[in-house]
TORKOL-4160 file (C-alpha; in steps of 0.2 Angstrom, whole numbers, padded with zeros to 4 digits, m for minus):
230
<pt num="1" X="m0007" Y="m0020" Z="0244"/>
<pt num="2" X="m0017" Y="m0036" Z="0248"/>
<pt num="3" X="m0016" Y="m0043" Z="0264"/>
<pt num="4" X="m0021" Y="m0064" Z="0270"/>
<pt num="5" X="m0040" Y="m0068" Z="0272"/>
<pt num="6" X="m0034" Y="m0075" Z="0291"/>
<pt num="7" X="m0029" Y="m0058" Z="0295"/>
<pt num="8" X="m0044" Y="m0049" Z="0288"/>
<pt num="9" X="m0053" Y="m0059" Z="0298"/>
<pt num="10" X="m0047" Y="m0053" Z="0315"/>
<pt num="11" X="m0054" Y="m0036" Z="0313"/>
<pt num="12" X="m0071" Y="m0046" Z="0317"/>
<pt num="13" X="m0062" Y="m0052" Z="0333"/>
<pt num="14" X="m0076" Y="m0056" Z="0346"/>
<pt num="15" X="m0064" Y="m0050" Z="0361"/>
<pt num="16" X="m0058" Y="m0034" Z="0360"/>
<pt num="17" X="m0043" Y="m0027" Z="0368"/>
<pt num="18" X="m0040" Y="m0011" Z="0380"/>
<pt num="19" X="m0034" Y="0003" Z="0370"/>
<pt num="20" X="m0017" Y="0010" Z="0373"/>
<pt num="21" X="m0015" Y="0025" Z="0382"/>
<pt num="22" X="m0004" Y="0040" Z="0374"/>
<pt num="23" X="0002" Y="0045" Z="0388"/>
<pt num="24" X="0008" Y="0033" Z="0404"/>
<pt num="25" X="m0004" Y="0042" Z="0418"/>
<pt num="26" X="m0017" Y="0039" Z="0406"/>
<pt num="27" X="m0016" Y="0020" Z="0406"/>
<pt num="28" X="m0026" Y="0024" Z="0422"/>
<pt num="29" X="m0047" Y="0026" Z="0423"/>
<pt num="30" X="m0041" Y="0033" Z="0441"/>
<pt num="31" X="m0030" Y="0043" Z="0450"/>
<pt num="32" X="m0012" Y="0035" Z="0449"/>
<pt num="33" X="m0006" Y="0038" Z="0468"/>
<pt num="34" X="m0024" Y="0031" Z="0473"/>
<pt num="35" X="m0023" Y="0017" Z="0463"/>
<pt num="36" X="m0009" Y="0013" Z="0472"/>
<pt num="37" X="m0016" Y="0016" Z="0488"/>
<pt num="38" X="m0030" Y="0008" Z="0487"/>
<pt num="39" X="m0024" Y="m0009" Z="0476"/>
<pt num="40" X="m0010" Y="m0022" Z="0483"/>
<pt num="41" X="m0016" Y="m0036" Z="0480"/>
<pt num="42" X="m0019" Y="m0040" Z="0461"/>
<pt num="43" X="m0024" Y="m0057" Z="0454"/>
<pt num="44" X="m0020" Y="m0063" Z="0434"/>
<pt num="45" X="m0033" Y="m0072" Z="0426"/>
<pt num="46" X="m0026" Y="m0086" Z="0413"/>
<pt num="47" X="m0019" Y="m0079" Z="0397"/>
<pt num="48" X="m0030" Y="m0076" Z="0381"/>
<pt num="49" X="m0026" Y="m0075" Z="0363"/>
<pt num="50" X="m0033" Y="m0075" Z="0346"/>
<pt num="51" X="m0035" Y="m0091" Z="0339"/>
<pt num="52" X="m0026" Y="m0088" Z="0324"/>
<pt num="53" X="m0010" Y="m0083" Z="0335"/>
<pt num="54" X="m0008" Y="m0100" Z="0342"/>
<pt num="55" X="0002" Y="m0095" Z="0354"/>
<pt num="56" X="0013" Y="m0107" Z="0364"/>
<pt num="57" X="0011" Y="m0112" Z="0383"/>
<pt num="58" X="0028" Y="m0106" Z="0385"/>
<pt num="59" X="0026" Y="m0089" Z="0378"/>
<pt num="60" X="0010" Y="m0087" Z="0390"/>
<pt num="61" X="0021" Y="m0091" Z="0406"/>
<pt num="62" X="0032" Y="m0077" Z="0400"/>
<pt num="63" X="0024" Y="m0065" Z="0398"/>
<pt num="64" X="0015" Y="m0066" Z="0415"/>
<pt num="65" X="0033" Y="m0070" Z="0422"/>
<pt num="66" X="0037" Y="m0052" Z="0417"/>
<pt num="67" X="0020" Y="m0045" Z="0424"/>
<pt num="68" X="0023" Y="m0053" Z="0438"/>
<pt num="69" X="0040" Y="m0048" Z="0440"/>
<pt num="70" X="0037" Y="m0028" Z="0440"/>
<pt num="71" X="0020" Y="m0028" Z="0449"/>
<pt num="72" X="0030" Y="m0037" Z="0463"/>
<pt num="73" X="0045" Y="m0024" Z="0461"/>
<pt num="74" X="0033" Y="m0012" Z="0465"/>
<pt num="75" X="0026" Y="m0017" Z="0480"/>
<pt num="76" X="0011" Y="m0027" Z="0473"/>
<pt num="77" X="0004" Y="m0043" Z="0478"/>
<pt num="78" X="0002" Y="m0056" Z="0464"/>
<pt num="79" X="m0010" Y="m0069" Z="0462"/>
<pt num="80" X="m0003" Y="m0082" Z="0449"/>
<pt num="81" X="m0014" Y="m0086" Z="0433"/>
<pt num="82" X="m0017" Y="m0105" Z="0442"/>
<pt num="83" X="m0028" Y="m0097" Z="0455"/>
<pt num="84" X="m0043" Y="m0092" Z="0444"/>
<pt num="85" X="m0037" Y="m0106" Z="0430"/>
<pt num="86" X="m0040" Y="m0120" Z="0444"/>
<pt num="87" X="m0057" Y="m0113" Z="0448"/>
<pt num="88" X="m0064" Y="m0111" Z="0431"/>
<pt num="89" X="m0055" Y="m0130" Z="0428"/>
<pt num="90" X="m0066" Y="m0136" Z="0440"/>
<pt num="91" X="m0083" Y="m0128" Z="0432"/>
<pt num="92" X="m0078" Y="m0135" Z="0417"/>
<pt num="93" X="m0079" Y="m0153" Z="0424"/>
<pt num="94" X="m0098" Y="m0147" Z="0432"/>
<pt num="95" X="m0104" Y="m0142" Z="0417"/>
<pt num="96" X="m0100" Y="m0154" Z="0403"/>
<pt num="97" X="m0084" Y="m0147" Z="0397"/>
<pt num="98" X="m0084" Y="m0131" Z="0384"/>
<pt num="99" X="m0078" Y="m0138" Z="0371"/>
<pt num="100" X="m0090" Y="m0149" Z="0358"/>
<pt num="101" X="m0081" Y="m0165" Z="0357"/>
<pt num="102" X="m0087" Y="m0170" Z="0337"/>
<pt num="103" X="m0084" Y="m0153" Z="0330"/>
<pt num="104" X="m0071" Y="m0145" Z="0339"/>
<pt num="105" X="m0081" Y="m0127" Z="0342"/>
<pt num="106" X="m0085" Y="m0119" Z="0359"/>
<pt num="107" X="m0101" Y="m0120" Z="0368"/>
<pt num="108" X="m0101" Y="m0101" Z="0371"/>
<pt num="109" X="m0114" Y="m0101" Z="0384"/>
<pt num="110" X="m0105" Y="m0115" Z="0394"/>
<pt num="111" X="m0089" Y="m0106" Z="0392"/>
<pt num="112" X="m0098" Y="m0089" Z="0396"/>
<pt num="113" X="m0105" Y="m0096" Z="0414"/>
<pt num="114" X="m0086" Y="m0104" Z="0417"/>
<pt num="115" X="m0079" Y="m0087" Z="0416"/>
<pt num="116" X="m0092" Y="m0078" Z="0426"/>
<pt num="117" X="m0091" Y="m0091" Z="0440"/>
<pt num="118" X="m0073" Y="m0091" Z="0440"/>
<pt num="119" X="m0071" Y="m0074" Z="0444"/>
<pt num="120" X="m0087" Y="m0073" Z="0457"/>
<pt num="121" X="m0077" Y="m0088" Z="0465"/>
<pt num="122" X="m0060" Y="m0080" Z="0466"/>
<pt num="123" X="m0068" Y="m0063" Z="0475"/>
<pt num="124" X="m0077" Y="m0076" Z="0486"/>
<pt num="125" X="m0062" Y="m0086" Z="0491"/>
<pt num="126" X="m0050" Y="m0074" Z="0491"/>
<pt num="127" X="m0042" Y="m0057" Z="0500"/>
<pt num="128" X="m0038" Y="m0046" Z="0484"/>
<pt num="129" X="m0041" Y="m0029" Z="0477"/>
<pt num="130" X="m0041" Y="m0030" Z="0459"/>
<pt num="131" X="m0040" Y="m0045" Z="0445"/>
<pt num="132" X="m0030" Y="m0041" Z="0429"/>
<pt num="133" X="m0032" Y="m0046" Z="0412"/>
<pt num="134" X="m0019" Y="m0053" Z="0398"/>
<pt num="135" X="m0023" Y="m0056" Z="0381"/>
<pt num="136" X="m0012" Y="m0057" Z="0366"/>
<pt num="137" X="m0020" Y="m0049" Z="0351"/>
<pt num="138" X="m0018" Y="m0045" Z="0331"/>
<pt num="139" X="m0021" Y="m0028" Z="0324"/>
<pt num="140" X="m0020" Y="m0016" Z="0308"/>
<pt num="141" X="m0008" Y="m0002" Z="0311"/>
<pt num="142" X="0000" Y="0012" Z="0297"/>
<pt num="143" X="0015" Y="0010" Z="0293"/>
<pt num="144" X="0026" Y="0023" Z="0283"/>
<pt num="145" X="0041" Y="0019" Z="0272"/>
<pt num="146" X="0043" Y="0001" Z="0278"/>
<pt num="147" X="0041" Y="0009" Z="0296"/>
<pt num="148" X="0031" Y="0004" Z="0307"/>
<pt num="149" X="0026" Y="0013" Z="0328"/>
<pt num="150" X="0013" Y="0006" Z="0336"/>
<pt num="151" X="0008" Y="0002" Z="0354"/>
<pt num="152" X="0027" Y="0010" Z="0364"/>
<pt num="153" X="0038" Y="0002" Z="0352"/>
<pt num="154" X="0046" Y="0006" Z="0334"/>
<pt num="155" X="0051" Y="m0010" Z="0321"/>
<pt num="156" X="0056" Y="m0012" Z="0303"/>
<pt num="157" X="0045" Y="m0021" Z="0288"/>
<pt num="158" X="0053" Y="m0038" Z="0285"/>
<pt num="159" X="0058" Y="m0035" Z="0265"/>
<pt num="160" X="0061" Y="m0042" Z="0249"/>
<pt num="161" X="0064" Y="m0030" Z="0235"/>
<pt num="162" X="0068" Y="m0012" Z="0233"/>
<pt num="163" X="0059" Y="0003" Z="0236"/>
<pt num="164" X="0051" Y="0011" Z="0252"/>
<pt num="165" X="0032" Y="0007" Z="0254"/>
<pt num="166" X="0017" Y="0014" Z="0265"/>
<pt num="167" X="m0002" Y="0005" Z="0270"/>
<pt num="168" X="m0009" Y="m0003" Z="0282"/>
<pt num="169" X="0000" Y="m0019" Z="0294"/>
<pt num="170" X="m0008" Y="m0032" Z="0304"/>
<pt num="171" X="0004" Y="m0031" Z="0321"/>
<pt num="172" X="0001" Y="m0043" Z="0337"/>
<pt num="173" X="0003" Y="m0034" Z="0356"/>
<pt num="174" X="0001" Y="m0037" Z="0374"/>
<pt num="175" X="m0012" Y="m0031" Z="0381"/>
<pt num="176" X="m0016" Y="m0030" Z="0401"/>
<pt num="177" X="m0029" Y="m0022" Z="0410"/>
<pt num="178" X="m0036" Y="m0022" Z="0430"/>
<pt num="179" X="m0051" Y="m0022" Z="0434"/>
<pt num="180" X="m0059" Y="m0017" Z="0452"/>
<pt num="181" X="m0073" Y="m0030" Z="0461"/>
<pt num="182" X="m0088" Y="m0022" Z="0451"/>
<pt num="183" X="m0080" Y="m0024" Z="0437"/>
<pt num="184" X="m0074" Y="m0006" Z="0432"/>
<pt num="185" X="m0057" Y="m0004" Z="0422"/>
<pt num="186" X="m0046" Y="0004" Z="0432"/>
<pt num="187" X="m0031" Y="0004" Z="0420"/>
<pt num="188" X="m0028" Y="m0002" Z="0402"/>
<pt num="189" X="m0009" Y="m0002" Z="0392"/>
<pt num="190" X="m0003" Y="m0011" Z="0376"/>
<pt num="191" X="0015" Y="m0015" Z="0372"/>
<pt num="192" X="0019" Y="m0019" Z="0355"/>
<pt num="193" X="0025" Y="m0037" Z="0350"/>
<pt num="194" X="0028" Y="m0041" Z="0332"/>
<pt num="195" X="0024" Y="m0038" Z="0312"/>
<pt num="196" X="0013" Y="m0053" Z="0307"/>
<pt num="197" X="0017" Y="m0049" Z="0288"/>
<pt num="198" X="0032" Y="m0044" Z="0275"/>
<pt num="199" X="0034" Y="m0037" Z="0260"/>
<pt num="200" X="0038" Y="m0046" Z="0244"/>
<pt num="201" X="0043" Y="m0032" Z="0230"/>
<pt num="202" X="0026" Y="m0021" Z="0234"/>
<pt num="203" X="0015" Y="m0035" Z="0241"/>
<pt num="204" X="0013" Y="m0039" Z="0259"/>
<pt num="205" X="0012" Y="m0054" Z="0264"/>
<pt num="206" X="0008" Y="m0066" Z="0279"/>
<pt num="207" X="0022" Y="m0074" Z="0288"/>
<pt num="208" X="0016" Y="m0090" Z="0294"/>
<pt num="209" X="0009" Y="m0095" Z="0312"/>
<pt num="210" X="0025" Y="m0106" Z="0315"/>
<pt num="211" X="0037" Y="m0094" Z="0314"/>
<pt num="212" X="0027" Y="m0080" Z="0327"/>
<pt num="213" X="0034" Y="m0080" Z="0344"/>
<pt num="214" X="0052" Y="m0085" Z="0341"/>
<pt num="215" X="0060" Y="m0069" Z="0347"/>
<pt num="216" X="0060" Y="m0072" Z="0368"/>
<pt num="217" X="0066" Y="m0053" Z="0370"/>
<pt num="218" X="0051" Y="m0046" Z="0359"/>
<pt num="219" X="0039" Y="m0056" Z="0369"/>
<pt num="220" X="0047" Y="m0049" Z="0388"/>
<pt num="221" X="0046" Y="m0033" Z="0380"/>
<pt num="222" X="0029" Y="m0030" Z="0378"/>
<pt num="223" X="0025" Y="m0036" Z="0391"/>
<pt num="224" X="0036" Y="m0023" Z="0399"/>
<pt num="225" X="0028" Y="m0012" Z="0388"/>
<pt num="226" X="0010" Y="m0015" Z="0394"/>
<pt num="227" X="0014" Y="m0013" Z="0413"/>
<pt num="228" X="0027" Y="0001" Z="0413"/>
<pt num="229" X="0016" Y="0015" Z="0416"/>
<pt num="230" X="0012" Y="0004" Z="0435"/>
């Protein structure tokens, strides 16, 4: 089945994603009951996605509403995203800005240094125990007879035509992961968000950027998804 040049592209992602683990203690690098002993206080860095996602603002400021809703449930301390987005705001300004303002691209050394001193900042100036990471990604997943699992959740092929059809699907997902002070991944989940593509008699075909994120209860869900093993 043929597939959108855009998508083929993202398997060439420069920022790769946490993969999920099979079972919910293993989202964790350590123990579970030390994690918890030993974490409270957890700080969100700004949202991420792949370019070719364009995600909304709004969808972003869901998705860490859910985070941040379980992790508080649970007893943790949440540092909102506008802590470490302030900081790195700020470095943008010392530095010339990130973004090169006659061709659009991203100075990627600039943008490099903005994120390392963001984070050395927020350690410097802050009482925490862990940051954590959320980025919005696209993948290729099997799907079997106009079935598609992947990443905690099960969904249907979007379809014209008849007949049931088997391959390969690009599929978008939450993923979130903590990291400890020296940088060490203490755990790593993915929740499952939406089929980018559907199938037109037996070709598959892209659905179009504008119509992604429409679905308010997909997007909470995989966030939900991502931190349910916490």
């Amino acid at each position: 089945m043929k597939t959108i040049l855009s998508f083929v592209l993202l398997a060439c992602a420069v920022a790769a994603t946490p993969a999920m683990a099979a079972k919910k203690d293993d989202a964790f690098a350590i123990d579970k009951k030390e994690f918890k002993k030993q974490y409270k206080v957890i700080a969100l860095a700004p949202i991420d996605a792949d370019p070719v996602l364009k995600m909304p603002d709004a969808v972003a400021a869901m998705v860490e509403e859910e985070v941040t809703n379980h992790l508080e449930k649970r007893g943790y301390v949440v540092l909102p995203s506008t802590v470490l987005g302030d900081i790195r705001n700020k470095m943008e300004d010392q530095v010339g800005g990130v973004t090169n303002p006659e061709t659009g691209g991203i100075y990627m050394q600039r943008l490099q240094a903005v994120r390392d001193h963001g984070f050395r900042e927020l350690w410097f100036r802050h009482e925490l125990d862990a940051v954590a990471t959320i980025r919005v990604s696209a993948s290729k997943v099997r799907f079997e007879k106009d079935r598609v699992e992947w990443d905690g959740i099960k969904r249907k092929v979007e379809r014209k035509g008849g007949g049931s059809f088997s391959g390969n699907i690009f599929v978008s997902s939450v993923a979130f992961a903590i990291f400890d002070d020296t940088d060490a991944l203490l755990y790593s989940n993915r929740g499952g968000l939406e089929i980018l593509m559907r199938r037109e008699k037996d070709q598959l075909v892209a659905i179009e950027a504008e119509n992604y994120f429409q679905d308010e209860k997909l997007i909470r869900k995989a966030a939900q998804v991502a931190v349910s093993p916490i």
